[in-house]
One Martini backbone bead per residue (centre of mass of N, CA, C, O) as a GRO file, in nm:
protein
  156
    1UNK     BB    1  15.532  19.381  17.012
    2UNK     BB    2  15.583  19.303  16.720
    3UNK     BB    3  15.431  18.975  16.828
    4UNK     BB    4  15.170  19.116  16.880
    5UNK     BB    5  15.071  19.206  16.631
    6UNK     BB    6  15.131  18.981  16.415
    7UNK     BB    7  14.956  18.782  16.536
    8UNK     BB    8  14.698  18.936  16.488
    9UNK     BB    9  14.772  18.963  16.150
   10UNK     BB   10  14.735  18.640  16.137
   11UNK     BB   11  14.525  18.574  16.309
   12UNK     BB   12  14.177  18.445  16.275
   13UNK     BB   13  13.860  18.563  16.266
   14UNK     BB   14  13.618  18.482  16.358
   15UNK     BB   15  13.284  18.448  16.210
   16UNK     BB   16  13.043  18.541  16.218
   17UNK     BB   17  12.700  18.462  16.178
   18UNK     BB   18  12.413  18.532  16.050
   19UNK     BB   19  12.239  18.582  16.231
   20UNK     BB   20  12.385  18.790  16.430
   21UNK     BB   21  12.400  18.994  16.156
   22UNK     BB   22  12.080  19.028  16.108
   23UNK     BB   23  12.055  19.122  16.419
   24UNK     BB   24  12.245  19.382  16.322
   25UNK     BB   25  12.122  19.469  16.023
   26UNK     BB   26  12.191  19.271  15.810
   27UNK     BB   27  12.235  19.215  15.470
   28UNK     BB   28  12.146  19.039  15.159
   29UNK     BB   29  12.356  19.031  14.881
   30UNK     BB   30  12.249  18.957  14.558
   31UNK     BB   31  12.451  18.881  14.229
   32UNK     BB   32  12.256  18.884  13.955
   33UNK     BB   33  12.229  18.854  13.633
   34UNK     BB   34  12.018  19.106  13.481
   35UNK     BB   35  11.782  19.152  13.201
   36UNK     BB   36  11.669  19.187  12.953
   37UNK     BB   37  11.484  19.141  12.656
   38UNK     BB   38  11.762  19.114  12.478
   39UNK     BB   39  11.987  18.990  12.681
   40UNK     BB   40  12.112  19.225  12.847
   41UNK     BB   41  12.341  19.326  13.082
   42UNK     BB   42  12.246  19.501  13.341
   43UNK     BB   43  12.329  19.702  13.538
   44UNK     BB   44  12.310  19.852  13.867
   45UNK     BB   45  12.176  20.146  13.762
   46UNK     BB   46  11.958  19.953  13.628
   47UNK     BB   47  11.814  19.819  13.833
   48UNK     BB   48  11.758  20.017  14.034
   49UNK     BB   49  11.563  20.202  13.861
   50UNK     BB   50  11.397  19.989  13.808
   51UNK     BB   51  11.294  19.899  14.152
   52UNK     BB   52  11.226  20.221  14.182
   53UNK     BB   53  10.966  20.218  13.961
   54UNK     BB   54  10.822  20.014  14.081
   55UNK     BB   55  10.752  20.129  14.355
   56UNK     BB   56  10.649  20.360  14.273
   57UNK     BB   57  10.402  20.235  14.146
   58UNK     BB   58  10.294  20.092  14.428
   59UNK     BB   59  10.228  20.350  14.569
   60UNK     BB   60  10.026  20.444  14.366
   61UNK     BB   61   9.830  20.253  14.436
   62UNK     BB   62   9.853  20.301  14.785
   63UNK     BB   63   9.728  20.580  14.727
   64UNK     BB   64   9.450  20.501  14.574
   65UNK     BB   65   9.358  20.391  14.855
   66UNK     BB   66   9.402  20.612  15.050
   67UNK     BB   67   9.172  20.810  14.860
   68UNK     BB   68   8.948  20.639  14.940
   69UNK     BB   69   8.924  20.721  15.269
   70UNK     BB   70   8.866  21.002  15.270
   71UNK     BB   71   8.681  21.092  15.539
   72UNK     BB   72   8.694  20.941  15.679
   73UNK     BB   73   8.679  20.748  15.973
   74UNK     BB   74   8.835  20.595  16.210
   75UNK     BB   75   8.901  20.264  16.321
   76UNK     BB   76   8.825  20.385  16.640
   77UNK     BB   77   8.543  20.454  16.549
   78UNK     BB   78   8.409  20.236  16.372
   79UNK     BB   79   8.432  19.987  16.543
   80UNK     BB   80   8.141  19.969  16.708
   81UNK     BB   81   7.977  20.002  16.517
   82UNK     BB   82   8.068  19.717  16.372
   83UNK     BB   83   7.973  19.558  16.624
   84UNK     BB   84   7.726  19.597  16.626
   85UNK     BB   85   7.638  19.488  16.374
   86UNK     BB   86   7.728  19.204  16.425
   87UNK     BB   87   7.555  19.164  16.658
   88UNK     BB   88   7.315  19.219  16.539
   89UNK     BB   89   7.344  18.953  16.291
   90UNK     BB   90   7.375  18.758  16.462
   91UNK     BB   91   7.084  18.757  16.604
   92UNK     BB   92   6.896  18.739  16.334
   93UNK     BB   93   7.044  18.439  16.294
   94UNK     BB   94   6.953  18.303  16.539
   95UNK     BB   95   6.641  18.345  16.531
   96UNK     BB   96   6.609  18.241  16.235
   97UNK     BB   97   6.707  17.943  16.283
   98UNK     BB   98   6.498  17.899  16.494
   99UNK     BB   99   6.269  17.934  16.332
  100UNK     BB  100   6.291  17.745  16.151
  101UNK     BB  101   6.317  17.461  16.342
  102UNK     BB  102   6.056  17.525  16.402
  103UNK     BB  103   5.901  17.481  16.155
  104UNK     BB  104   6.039  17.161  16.102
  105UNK     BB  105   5.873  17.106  16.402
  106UNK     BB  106   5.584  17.235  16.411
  107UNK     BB  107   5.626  17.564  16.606
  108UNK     BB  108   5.573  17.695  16.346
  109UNK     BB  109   5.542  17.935  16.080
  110UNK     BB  110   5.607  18.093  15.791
  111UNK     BB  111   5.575  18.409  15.890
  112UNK     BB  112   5.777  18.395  16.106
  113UNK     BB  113   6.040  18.315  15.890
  114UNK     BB  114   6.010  18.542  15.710
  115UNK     BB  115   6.014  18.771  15.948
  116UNK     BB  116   6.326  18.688  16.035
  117UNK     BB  117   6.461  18.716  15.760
  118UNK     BB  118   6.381  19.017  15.735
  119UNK     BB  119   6.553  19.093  15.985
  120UNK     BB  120   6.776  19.022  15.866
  121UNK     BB  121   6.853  19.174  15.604
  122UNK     BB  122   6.859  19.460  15.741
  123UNK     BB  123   7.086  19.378  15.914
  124UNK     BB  124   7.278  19.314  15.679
  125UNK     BB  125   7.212  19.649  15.548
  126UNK     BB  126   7.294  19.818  15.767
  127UNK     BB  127   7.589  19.708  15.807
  128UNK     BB  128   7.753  19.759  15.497
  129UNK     BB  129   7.859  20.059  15.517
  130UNK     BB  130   8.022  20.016  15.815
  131UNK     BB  131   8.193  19.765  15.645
  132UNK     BB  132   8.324  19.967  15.449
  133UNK     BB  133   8.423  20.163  15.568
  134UNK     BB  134   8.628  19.972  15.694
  135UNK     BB  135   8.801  19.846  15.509
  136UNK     BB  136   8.885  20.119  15.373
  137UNK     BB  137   9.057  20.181  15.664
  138UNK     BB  138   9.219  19.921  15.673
  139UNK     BB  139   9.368  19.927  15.390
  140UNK     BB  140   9.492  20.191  15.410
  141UNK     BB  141   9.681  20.161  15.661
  142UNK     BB  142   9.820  19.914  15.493
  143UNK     BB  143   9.940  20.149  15.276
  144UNK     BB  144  10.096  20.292  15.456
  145UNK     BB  145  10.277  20.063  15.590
  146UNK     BB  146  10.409  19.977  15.271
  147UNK     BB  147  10.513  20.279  15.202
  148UNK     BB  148  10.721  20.266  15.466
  149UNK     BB  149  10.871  19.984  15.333
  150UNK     BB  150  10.960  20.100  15.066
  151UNK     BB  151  11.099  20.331  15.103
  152UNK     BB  152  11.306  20.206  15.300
  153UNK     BB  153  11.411  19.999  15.087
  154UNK     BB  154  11.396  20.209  14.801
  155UNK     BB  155  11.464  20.517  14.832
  156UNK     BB  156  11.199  20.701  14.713
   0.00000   0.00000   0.00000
């Protein structure tokens, strides 16, 4: 028994890959000695609260960001009319070049260019609203999303 015992606590244990304890959700932690603005080296909790500071800050940035969608419709919601918007914007763009070539081939006029032209401008002005308001709203989730990896990593 005591041969059995023995062996187990002199016998070296493989130790796993790193990869493996990756995957089982372990962290690398680099212990780097980091300094102050006059060369001293900082503590451990006070590395900590340096990056927790950090952390706040970005935070407070991408609150900023999300209080700029406030009120606004949800991204599925917007995505119709955003697509709507795009493929009119597609069409006044595809017939407005055609309408060039066609002036350069000699087969229109100046003002037929000129009203494809601006047929385009509208299409690409009607768009902008629902284009900006889109943007808003895809930025906020994603700083929604940022928020929520910072918390999880900086304990904040």
């Amino acid at each position: 028994m005591f041969e059995k015992l023995a062996s187990k606590l002199t016998k070296p244990k493989t130790p796993e890959s790193l990869d493996d304890l990756m995957a089982k959700g372990a962290r690398l932690q680099f212990n780097f000695p980091v300094k102050d603005a006059q060369g001293r080296v900082m503590s451990a909790e006070e590395v900590k609260e340096m990056h927790r500071a950090s952390a706040r800050a970005q935070i407070q940035g991408h609150e900023r960001t999300i209080e700029k969608a406030a009120g606004l419709r949800s991204l599925e919601d917007i995505a119709p009319d955003y697509k709507a918007g795009g493929d009119k914007t597609a069409a006044a763009r595809k017939h407005w070049e055609l309408m060039k070539r066609r002036y350069f081939g000699g087969m229109a006029e100046m003002p037929d260019v000129e009203q494809a032209q601006h047929a385009f401008n509208v299409a690409v002005e009607a768009g902008r609203d629902v284009g900006l308001e889109y943007a808003k709203v895809k930025a906020a989730d994603a700083a929604r999303a940022e928020i929520e990896r910072i918390c999880k990593e900086f304990n904040v």
